[in-house]
Backbone as XML, in Angstrom:
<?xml version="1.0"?>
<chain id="A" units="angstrom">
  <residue number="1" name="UNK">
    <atom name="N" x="14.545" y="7.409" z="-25.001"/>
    <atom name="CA" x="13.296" y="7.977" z="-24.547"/>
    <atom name="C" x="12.328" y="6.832" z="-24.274"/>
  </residue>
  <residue number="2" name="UNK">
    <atom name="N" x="11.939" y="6.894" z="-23.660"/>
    <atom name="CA" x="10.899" y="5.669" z="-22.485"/>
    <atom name="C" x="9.670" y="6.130" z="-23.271"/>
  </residue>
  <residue number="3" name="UNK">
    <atom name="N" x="8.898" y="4.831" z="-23.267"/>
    <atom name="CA" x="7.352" y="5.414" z="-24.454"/>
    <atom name="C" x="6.005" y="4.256" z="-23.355"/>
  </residue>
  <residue number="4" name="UNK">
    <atom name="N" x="5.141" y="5.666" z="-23.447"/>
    <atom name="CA" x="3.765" y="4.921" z="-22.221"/>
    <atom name="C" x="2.817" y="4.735" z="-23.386"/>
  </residue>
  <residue number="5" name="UNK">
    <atom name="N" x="1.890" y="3.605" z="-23.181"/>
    <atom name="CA" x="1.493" y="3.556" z="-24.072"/>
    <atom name="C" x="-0.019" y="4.071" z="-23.574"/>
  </residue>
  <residue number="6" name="UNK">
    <atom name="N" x="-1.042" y="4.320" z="-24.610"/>
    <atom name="CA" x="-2.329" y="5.267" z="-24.014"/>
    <atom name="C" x="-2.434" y="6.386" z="-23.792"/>
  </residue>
  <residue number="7" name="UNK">
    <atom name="N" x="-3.118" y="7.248" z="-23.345"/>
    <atom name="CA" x="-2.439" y="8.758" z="-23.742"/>
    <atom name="C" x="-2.283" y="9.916" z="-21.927"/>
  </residue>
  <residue number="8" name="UNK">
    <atom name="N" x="-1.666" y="10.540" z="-22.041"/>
    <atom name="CA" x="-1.385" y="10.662" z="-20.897"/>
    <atom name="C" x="-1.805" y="12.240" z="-20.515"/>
  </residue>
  <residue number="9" name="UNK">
    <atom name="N" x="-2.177" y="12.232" z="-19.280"/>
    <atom name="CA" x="-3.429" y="13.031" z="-19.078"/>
    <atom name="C" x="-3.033" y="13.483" z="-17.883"/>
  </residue>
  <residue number="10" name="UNK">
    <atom name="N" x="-3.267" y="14.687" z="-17.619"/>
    <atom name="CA" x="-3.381" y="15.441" z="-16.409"/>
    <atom name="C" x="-3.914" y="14.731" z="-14.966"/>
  </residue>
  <residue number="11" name="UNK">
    <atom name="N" x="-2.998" y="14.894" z="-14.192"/>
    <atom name="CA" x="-3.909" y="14.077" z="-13.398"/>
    <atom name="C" x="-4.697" y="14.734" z="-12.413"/>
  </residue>
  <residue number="12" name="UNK">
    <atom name="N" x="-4.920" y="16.474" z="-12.668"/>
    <atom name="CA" x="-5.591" y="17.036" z="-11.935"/>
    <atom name="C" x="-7.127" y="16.960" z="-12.842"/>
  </residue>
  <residue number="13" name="UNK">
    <atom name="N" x="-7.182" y="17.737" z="-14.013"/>
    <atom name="CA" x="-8.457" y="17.541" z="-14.813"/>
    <atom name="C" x="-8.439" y="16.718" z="-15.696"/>
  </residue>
  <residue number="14" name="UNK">
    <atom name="N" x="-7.715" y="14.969" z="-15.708"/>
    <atom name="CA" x="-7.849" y="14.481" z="-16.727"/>
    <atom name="C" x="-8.733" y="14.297" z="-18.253"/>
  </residue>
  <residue number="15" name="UNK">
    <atom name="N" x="-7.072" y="15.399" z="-18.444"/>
    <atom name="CA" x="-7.189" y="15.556" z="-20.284"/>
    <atom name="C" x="-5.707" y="15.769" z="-20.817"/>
  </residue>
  <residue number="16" name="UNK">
    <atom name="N" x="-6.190" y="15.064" z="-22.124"/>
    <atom name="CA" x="-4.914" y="14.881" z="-22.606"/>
    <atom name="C" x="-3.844" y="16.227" z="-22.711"/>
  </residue>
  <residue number="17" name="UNK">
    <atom name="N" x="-2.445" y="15.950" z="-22.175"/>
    <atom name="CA" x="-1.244" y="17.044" z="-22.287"/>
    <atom name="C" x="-1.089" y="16.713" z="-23.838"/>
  </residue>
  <residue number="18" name="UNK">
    <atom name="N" x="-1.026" y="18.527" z="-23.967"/>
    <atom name="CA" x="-0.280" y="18.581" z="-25.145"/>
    <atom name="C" x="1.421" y="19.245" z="-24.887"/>
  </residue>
  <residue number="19" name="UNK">
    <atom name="N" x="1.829" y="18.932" z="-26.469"/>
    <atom name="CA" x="3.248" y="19.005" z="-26.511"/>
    <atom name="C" x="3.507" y="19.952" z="-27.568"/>
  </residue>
  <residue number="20" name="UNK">
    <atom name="N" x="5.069" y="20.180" z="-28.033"/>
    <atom name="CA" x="5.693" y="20.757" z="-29.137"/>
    <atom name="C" x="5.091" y="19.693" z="-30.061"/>
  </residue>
  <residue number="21" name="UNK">
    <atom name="N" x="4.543" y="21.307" z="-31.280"/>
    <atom name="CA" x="3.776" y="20.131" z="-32.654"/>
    <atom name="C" x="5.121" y="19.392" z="-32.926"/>
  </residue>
  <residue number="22" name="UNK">
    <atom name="N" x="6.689" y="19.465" z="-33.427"/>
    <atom name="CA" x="6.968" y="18.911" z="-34.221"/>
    <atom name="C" x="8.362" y="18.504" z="-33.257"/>
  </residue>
  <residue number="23" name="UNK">
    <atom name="N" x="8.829" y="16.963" z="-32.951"/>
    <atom name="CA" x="10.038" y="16.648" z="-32.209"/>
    <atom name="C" x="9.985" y="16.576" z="-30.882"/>
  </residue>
  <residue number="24" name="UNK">
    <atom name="N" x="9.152" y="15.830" z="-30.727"/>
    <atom name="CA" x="9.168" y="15.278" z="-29.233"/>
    <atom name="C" x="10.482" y="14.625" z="-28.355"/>
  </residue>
  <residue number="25" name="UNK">
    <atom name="N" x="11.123" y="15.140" z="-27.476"/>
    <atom name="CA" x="12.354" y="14.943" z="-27.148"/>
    <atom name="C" x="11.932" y="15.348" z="-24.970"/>
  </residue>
  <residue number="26" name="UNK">
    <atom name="N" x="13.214" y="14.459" z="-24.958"/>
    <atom name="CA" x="12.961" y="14.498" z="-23.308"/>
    <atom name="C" x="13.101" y="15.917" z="-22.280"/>
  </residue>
  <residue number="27" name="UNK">
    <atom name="N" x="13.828" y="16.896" z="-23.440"/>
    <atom name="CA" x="13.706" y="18.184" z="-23.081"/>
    <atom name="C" x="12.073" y="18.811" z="-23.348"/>
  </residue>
  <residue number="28" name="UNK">
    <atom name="N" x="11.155" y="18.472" z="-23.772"/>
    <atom name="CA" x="10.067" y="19.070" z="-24.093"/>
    <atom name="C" x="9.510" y="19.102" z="-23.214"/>
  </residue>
  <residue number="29" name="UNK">
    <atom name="N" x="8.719" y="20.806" z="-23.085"/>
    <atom name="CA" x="7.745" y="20.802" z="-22.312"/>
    <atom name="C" x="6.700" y="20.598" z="-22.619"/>
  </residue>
  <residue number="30" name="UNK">
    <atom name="N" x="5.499" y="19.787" z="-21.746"/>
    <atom name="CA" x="4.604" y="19.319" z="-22.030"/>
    <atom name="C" x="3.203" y="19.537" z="-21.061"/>
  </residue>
  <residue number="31" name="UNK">
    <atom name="N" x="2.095" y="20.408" z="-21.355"/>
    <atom name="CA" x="1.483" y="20.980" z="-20.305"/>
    <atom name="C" x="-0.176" y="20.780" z="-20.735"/>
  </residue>
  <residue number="32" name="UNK">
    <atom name="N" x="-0.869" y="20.857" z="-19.934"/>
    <atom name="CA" x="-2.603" y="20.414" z="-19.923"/>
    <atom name="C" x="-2.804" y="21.647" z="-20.112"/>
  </residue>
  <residue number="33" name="UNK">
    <atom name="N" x="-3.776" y="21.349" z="-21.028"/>
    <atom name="CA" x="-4.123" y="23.037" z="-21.840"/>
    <atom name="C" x="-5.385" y="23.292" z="-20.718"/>
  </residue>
  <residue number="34" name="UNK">
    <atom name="N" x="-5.954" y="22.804" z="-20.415"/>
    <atom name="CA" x="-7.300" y="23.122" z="-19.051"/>
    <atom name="C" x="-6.612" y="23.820" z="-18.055"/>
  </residue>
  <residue number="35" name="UNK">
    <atom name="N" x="-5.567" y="23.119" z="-17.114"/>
    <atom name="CA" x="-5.098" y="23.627" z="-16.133"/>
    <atom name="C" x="-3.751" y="24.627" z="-15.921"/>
  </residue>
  <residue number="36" name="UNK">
    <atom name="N" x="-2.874" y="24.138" z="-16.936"/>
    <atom name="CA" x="-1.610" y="24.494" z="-17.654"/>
    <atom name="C" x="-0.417" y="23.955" z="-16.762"/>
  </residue>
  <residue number="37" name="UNK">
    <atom name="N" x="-1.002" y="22.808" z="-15.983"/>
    <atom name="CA" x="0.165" y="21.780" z="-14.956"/>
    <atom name="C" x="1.095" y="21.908" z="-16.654"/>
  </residue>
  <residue number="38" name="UNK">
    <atom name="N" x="2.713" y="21.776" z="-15.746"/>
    <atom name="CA" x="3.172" y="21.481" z="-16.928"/>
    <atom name="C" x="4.657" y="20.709" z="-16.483"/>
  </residue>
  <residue number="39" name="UNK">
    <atom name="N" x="5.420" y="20.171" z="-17.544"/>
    <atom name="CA" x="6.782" y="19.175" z="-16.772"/>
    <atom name="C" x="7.219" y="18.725" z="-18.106"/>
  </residue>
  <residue number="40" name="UNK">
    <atom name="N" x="8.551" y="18.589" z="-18.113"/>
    <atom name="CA" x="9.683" y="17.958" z="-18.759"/>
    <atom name="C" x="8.853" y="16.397" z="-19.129"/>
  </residue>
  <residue number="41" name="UNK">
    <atom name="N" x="8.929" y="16.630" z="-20.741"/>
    <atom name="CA" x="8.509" y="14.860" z="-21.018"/>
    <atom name="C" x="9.449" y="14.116" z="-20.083"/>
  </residue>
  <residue number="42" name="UNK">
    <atom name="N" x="10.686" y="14.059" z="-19.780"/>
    <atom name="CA" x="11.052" y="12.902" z="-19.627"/>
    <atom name="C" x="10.290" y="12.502" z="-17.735"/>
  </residue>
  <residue number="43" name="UNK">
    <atom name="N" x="10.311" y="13.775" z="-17.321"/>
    <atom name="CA" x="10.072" y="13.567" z="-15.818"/>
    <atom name="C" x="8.289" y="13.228" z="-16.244"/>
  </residue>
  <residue number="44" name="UNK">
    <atom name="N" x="7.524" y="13.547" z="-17.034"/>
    <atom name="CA" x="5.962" y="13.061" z="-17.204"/>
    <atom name="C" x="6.018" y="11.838" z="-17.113"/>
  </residue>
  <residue number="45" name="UNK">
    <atom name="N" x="6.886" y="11.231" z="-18.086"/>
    <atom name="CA" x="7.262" y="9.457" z="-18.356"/>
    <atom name="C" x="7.609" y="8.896" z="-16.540"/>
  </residue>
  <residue number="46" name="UNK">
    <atom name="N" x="8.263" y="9.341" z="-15.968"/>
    <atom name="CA" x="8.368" y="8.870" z="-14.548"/>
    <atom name="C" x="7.466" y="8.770" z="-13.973"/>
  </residue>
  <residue number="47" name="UNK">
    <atom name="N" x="6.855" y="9.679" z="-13.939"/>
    <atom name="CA" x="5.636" y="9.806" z="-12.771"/>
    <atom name="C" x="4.616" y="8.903" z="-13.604"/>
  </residue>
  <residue number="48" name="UNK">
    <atom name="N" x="4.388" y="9.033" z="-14.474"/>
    <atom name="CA" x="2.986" y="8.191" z="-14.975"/>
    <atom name="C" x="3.793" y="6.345" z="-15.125"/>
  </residue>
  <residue number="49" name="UNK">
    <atom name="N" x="4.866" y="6.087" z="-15.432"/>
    <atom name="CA" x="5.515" y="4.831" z="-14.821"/>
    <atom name="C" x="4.865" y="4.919" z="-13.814"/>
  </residue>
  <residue number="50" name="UNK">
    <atom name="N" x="5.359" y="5.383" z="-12.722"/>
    <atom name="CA" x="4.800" y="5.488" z="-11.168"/>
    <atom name="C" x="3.783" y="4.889" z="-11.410"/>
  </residue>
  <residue number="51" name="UNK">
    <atom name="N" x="2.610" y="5.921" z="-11.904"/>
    <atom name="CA" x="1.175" y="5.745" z="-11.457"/>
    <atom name="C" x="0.640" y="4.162" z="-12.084"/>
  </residue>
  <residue number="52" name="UNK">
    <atom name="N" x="1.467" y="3.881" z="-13.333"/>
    <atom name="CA" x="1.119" y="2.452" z="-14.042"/>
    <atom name="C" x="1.454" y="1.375" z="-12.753"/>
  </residue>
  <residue number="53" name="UNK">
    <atom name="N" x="2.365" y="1.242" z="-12.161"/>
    <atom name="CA" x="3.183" y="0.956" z="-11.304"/>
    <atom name="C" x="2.125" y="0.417" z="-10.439"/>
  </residue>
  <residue number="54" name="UNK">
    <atom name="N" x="1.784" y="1.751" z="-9.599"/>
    <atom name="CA" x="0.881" y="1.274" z="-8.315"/>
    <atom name="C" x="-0.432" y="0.850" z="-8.662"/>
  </residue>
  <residue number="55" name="UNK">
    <atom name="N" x="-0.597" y="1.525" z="-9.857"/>
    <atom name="CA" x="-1.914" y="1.027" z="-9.950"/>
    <atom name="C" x="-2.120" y="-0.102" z="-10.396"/>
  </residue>
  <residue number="56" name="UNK">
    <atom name="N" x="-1.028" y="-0.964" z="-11.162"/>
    <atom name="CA" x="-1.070" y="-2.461" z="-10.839"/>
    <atom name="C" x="-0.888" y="-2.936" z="-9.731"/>
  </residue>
  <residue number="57" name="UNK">
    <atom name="N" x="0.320" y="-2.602" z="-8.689"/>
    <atom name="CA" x="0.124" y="-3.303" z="-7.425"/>
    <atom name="C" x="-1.644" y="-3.301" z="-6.743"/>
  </residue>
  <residue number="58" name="UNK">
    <atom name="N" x="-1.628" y="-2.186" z="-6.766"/>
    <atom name="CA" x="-2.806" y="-1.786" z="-6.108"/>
    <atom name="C" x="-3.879" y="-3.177" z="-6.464"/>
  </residue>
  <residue number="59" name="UNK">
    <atom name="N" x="-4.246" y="-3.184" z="-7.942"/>
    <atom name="CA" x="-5.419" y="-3.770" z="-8.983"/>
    <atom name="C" x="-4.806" y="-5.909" z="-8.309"/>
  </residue>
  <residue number="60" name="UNK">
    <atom name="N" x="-3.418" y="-6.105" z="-7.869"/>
    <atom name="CA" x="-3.048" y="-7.344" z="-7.940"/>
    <atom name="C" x="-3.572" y="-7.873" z="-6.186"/>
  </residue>
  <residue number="61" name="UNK">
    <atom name="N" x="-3.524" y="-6.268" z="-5.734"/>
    <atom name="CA" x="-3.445" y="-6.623" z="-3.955"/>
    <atom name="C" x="-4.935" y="-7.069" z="-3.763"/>
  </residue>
  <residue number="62" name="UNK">
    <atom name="N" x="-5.908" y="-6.589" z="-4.543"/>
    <atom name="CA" x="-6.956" y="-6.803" z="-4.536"/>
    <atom name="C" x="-7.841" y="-8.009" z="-5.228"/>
  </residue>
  <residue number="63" name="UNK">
    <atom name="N" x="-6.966" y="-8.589" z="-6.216"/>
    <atom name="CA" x="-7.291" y="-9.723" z="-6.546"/>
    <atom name="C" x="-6.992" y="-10.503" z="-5.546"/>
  </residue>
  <residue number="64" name="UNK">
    <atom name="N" x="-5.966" y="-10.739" z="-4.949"/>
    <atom name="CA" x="-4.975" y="-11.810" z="-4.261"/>
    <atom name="C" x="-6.067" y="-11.991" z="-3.179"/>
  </residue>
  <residue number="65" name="UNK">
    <atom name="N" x="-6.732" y="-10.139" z="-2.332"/>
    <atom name="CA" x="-7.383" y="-10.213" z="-1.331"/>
    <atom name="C" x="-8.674" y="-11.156" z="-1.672"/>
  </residue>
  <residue number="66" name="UNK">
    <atom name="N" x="-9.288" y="-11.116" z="-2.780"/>
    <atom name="CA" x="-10.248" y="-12.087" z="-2.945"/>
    <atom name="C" x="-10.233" y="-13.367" z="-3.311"/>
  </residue>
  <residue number="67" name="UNK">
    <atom name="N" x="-9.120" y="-14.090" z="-3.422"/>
    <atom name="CA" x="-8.808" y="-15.535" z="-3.880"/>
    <atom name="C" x="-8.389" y="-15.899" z="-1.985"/>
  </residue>
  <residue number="68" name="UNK">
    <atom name="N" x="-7.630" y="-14.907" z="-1.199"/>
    <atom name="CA" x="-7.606" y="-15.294" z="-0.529"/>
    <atom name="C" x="-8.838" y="-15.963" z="0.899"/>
  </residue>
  <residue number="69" name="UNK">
    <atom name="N" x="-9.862" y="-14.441" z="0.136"/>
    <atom name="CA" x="-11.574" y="-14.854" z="1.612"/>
    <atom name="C" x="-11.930" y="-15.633" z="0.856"/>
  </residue>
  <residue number="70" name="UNK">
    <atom name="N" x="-11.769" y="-16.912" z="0.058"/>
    <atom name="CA" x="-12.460" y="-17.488" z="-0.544"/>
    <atom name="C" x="-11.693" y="-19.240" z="-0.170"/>
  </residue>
  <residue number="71" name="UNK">
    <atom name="N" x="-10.953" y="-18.474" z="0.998"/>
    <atom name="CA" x="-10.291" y="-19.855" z="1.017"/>
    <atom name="C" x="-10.285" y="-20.090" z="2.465"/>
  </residue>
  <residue number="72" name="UNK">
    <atom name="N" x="-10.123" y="-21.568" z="2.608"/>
    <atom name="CA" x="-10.107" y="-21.778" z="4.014"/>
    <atom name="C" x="-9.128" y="-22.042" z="4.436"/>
  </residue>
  <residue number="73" name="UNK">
    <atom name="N" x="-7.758" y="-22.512" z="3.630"/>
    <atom name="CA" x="-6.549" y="-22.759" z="3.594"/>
    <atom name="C" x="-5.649" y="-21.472" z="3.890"/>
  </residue>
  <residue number="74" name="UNK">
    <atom name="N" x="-6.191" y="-20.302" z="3.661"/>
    <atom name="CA" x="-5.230" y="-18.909" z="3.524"/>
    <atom name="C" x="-6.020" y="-17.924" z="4.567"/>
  </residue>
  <residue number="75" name="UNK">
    <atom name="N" x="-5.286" y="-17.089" z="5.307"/>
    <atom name="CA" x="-6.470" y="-16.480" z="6.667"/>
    <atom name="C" x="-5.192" y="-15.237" z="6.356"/>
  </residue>
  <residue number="76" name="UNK">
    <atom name="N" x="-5.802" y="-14.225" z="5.937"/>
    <atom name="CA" x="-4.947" y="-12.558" z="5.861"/>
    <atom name="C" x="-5.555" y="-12.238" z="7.053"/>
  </residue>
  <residue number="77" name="UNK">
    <atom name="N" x="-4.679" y="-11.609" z="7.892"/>
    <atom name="CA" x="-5.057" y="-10.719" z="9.051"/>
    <atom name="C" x="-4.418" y="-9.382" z="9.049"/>
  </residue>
  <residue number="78" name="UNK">
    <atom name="N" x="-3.918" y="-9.193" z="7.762"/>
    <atom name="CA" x="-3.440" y="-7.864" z="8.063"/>
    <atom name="C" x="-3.371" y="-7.668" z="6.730"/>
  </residue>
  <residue number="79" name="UNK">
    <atom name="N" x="-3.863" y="-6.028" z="6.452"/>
    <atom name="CA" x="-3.905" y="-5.328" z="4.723"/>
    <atom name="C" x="-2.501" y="-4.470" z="4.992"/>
  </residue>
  <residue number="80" name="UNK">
    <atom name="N" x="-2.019" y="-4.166" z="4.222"/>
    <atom name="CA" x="-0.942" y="-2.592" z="3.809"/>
    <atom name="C" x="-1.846" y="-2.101" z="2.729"/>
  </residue>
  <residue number="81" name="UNK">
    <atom name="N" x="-2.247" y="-0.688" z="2.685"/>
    <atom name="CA" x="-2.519" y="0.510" z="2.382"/>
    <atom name="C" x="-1.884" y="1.306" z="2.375"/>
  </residue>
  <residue number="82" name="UNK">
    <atom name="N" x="-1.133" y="1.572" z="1.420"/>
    <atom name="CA" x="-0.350" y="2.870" z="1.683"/>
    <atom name="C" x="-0.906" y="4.030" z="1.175"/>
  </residue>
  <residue number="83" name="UNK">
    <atom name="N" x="-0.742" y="5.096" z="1.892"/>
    <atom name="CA" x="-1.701" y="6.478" z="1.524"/>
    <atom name="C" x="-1.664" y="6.874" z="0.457"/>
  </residue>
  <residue number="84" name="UNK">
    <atom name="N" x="-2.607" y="6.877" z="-0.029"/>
    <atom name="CA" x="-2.642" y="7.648" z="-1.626"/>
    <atom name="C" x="-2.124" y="8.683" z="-2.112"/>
  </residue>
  <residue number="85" name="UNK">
    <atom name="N" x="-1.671" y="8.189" z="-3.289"/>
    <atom name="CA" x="-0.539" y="9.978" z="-3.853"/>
    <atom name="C" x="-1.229" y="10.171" z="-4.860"/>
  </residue>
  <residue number="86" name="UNK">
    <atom name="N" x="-1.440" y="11.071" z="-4.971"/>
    <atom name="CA" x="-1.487" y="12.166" z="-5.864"/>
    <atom name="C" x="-0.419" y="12.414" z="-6.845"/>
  </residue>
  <residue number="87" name="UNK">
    <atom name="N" x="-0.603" y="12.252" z="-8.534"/>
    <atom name="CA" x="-0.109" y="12.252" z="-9.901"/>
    <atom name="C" x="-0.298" y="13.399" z="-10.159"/>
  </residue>
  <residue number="88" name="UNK">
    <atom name="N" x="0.581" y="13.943" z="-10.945"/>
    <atom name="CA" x="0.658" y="15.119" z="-11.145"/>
    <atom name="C" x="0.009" y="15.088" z="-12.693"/>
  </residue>
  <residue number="89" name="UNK">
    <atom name="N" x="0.406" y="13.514" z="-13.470"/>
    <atom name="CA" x="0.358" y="13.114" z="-14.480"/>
    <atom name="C" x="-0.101" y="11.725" z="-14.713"/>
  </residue>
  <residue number="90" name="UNK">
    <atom name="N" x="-0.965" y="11.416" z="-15.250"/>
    <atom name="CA" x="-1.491" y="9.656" z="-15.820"/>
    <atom name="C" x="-1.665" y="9.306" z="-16.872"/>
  </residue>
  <residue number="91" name="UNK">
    <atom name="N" x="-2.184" y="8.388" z="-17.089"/>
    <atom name="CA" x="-2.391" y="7.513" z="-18.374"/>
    <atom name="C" x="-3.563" y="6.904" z="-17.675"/>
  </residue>
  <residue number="92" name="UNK">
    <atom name="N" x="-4.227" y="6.718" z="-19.266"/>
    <atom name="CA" x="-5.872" y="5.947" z="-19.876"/>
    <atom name="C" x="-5.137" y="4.914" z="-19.739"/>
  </residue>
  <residue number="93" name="UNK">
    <atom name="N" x="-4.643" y="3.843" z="-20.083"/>
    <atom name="CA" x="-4.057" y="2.791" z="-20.218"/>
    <atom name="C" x="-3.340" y="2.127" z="-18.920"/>
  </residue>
  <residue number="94" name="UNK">
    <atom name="N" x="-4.408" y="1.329" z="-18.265"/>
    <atom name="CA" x="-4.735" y="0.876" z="-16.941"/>
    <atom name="C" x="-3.834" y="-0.830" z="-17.152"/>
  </residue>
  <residue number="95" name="UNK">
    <atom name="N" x="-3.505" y="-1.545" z="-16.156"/>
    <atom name="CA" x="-3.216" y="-2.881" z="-16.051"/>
    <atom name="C" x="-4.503" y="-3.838" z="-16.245"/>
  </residue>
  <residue number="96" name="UNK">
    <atom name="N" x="-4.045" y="-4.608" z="-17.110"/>
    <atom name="CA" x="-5.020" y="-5.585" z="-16.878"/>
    <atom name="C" x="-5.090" y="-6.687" z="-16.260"/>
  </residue>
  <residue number="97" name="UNK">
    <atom name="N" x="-5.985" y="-6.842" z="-15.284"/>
    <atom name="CA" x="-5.735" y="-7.686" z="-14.091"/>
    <atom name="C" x="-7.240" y="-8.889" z="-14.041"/>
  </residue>
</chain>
């Protein structure tokens, strides 16, 4: 079982999903008591990977972009953006960049 660390949150009304009180296992369902989104821990753990994922690329593309206008040696003429997705599921626990 794959473990995120921070707590992982709806990504429609971010707030924390709750689970089965006792034995957390990759068969568990796990659902936002606000909205009642709900999904298989193990597939929650994917998608919020995911979202850890891009949202470091994302947090690195944007550093890089500013070391790069700061230089006269390095000339970007072209960004990639890729269209924003939508999480079904996230995490508080952001990259630190």
């Amino acid at each position: 079982m794959s473990k995120v660390e921070g707590t992982i949150l709806c990504g429609k009304c971010k707030v924390a999903i709750s689970g089965p009180a006792e034995g957390l296992t990759n068969e568990s369902i796990c659902r936002c008591p606000q909205c009642g989104q709900e999904g298989r821990y193990d597939k929650i753990i994917e998608e919020v990977q995911a979202y850890f994922t891009d949202t470091a690329k994302a947090a690195l593309d944007r550093s890089l972009d500013r070391i790069a206008s700061g230089s006269s040696f390095i000339k970007v003429t072209q960004h990639f953006s890729p269209s924003p997705r939508e999480y079904r599921f996230i995490t508080d626990k952001l990259p630190d960049l």
